[in-house]
C-alpha positions in Angstrom: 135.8 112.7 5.6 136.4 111.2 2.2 132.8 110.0 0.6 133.1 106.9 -1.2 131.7 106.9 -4.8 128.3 105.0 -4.0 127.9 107.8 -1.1 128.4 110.2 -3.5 125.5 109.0 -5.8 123.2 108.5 -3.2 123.5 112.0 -1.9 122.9 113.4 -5.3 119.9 111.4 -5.9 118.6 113.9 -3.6 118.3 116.4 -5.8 116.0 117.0 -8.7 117.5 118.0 -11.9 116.3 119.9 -14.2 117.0 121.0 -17.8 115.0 123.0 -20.1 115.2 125.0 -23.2 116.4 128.3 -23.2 115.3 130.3 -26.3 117.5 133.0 -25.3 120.9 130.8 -25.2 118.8 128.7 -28.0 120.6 125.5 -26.5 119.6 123.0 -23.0 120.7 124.7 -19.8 120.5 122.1 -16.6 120.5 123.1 -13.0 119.9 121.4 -9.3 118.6 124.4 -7.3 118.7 125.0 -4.2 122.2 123.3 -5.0 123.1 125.1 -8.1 121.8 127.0 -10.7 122.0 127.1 -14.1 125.7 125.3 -14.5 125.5 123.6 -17.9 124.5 123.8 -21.6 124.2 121.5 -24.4 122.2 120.4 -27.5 120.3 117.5 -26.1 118.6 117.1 -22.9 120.4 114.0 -22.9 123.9 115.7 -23.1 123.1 118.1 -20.2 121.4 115.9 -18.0 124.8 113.9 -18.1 127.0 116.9 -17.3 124.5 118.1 -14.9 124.4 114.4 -13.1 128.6 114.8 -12.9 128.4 118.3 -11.9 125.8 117.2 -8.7 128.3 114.6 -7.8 130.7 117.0 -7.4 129.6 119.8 -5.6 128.1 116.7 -3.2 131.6 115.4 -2.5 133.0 119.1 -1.8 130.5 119.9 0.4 130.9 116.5 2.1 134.9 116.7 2.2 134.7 120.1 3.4 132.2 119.5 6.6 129.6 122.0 5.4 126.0 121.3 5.2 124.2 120.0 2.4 120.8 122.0 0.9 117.5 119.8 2.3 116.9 117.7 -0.8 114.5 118.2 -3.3 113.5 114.9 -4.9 110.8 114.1 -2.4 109.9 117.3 -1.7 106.0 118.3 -0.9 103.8 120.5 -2.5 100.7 122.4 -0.8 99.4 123.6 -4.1 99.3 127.7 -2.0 101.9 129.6 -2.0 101.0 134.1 -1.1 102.0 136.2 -4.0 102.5 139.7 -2.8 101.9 142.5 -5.7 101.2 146.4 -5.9 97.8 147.2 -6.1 97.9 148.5 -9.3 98.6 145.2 -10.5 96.5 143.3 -8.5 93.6 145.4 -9.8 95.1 144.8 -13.6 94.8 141.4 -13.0 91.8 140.9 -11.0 90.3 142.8 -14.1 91.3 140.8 -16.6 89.9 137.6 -14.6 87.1 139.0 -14.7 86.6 140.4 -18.0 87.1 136.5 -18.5 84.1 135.2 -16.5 86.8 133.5 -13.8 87.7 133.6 -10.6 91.6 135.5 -9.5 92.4 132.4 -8.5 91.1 130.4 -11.5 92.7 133.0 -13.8 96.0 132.9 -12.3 96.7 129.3 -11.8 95.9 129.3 -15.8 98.2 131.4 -16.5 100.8 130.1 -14.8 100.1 127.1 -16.2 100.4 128.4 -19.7 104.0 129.6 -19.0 
């Protein structure tokens, strides 16, 4: 099957892209997961949102052309807010310890610090 252009778009408005700064590459890096990873690089967000965009499209229309199955999409996907975290015990304990040492719950003390990175 041969997508047309404005199928092509559609498709890859399924999927959330994302681009953020790596201080290790010290540039933008953008990728679409589940659909790709990081794939792209540039100075501005603006720059690697654009390849990224093209980059979608075109792994859309070879997966399309090629009859295999497209990722579930990721634009409009839902969020519980839970998600089971498993750990050794040894850093459970570490953890657990600092929560406390901080007056806050694992839970509080966690979320935070995810937050934070």
């Amino acid at each position: 099957m041969k997508p047309t252009a404005a199928q092509i778009g559609e498709v890859a408005k399924r999927y959330l892209k994302i681009v953020e700064w790596s201080a290790e590459d010290r540039c933008y890096v953008g990728s679409a997961p589940p659909l790709i990873g990081q794939s792209c690089h540039g100075a501005s967000e603006a720059e690697v949102l654009a390849q990224l965009q093209t980059i979608v499209e075109e792994w859309v229309e070879t997966l399309i052309k090629e009859g295999r199955p497209l990722p579930a999409s990721t634009t409009n996907r839902k969020f519980s807010g839970k998600f089971v975290v498993r750990l050794s015990p040894e850093i459970h304990r570490k953890v657990a310890l600092k929560a406390m040492a901080r007056g806050d719950s694992l839970n509080q003390y966690v979320a935070e610090t995810l937050a934070e990175a």
